[in-house]
C-alpha positions as CSV (number, residue, x, y, z in Angstrom):
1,X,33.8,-69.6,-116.6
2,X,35.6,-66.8,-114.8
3,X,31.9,-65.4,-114.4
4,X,30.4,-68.7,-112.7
5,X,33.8,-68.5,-110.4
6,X,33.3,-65.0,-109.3
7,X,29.7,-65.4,-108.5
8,X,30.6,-68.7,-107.0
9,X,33.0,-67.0,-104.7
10,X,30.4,-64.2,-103.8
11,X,28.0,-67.1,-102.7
12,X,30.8,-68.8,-101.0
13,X,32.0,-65.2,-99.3
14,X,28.5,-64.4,-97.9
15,X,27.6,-67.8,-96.8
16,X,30.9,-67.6,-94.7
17,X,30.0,-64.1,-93.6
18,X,26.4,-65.8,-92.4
19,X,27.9,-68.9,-91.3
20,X,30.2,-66.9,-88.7
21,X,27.5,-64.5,-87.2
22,X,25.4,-68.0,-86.2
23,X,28.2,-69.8,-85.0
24,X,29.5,-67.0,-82.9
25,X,26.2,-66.6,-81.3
26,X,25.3,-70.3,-80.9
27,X,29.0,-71.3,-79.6
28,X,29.0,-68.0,-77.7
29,X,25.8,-68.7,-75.6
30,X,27.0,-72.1,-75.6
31,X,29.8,-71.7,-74.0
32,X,28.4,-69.2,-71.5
33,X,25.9,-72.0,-70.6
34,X,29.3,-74.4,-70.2
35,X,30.6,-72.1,-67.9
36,X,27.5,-71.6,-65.7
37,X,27.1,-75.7,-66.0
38,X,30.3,-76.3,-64.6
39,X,31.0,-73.4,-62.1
40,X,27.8,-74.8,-60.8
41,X,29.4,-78.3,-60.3
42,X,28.7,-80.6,-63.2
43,X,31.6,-82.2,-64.7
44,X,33.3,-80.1,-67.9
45,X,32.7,-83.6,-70.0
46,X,29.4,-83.8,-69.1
47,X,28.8,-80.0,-69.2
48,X,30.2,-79.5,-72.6
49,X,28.5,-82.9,-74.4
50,X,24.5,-81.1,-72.5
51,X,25.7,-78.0,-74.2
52,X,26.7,-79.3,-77.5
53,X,23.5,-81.4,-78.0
54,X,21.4,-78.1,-77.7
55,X,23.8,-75.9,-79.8
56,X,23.9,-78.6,-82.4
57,X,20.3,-78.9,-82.9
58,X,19.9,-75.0,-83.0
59,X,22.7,-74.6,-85.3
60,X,21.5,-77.2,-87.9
61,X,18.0,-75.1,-88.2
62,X,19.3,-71.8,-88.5
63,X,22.4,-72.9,-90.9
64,X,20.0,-74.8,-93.0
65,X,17.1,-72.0,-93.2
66,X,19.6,-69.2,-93.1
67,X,23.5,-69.5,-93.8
68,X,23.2,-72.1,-96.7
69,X,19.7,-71.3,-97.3
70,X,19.3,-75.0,-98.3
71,X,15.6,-76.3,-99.4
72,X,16.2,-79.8,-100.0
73,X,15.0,-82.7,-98.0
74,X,16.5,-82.1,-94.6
75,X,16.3,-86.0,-93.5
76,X,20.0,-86.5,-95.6
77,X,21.5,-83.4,-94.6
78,X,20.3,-83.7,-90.6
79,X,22.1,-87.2,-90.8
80,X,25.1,-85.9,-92.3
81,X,24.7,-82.5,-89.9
82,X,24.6,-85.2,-86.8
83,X,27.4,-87.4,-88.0
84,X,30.0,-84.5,-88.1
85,X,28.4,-83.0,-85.0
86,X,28.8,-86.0,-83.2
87,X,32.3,-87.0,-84.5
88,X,33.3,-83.4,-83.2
89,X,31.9,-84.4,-79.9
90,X,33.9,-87.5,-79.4
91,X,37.4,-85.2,-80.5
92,X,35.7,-82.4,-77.9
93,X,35.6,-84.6,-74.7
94,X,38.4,-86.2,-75.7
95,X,40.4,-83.3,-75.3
96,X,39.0,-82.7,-72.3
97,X,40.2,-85.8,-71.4
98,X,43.7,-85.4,-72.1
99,X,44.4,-81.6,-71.2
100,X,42.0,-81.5,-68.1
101,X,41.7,-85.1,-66.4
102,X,45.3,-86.0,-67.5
103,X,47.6,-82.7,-68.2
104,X,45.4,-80.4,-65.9
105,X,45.1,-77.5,-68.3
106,X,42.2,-75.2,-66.8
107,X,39.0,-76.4,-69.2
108,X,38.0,-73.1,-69.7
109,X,40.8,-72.8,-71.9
110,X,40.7,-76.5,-73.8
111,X,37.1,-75.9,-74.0
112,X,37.3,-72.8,-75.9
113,X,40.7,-73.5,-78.0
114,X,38.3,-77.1,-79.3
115,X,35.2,-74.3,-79.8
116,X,37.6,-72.4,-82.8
117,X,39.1,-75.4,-84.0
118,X,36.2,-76.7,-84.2
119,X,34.3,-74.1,-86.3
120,X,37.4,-73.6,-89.0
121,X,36.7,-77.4,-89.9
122,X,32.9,-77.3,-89.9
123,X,32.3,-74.4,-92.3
124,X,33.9,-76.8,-95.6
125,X,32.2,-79.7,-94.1
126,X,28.5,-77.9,-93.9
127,X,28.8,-76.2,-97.6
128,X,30.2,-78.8,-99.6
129,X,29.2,-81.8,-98.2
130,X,25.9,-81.5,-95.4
131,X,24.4,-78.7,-97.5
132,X,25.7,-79.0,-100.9
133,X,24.6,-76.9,-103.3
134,X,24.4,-77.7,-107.3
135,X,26.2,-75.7,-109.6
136,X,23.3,-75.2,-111.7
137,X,21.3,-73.3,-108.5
138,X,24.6,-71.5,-107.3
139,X,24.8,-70.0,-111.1
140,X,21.1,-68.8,-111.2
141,X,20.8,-67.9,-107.4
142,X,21.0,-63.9,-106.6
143,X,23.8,-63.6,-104.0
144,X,22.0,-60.9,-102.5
145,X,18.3,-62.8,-102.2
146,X,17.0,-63.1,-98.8
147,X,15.0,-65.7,-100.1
């Protein structure tokens, strides 16, 4: 048992390793593309919900095919994917709402404190419940496979 629990860990280790390198490249080019968006006059809410669209389709393909390396019918897991992506929308412009419209923090600043809160809860979320993986393929899978 301690075995299965060390290699599980291993798994769980690099697909957080994984999981961090394409979330810092899809939220960093995201939120370079917020910025431009709303220096060039569109409205942060509207700016951030056009950005997160694009980042979330981009991020469900590469953490599928490469951070959970998942193979199963991607129909239930895109569902799932969009259901947490879009429930994380709704919390994004509506703290927008509230610390820019209402409070009048700067929205650079909300926008990019929601970006990290954001990925701390999405990482259990995508490996245990949009891209679940069976115990009996974690125990047999190489940790190490680029496959």
């Amino acid at each position: 048992m301690t075995a299965i629990m060390d290699f599980s860990t291993v798994v769980g280790t690099r697909q957080f390793l994984r999981f961090t390198v394409v979330s810092a490249c899809v939220n960093l080019s995201g939120y370079l593309a917020y910025l431009a968006l709303t220096y060039s006059g569109l409205d942060p809410k509207i700016s951030a919900t056009t950005v997160f669209l694009l980042a979330m389709c981009l991020g469900f393909a590469s953490h599928r095919r490469w951070t959970f390396r998942n193979s199963a019918d991607p129909r239930r897991a895109f569902v799932r994917y969009v259901l947490t992506y879009v429930s994380c929308l709704g919390l994004n412009v509506l703290a927008l709402y509230v610390f820019v419209d209402l409070l009048h923090y700067r929205h650079e600043f909300v926008q990019a404190v929601v970006i990290l809160f954001n990925v701390g809860t999405l990482f259990p979320l995508q490996r245990f419940w949009i891209f679940p993986v069976s115990p009996l393929r974690e125990r047999f899978t190489d940790p190490g496979s680029t496959a």
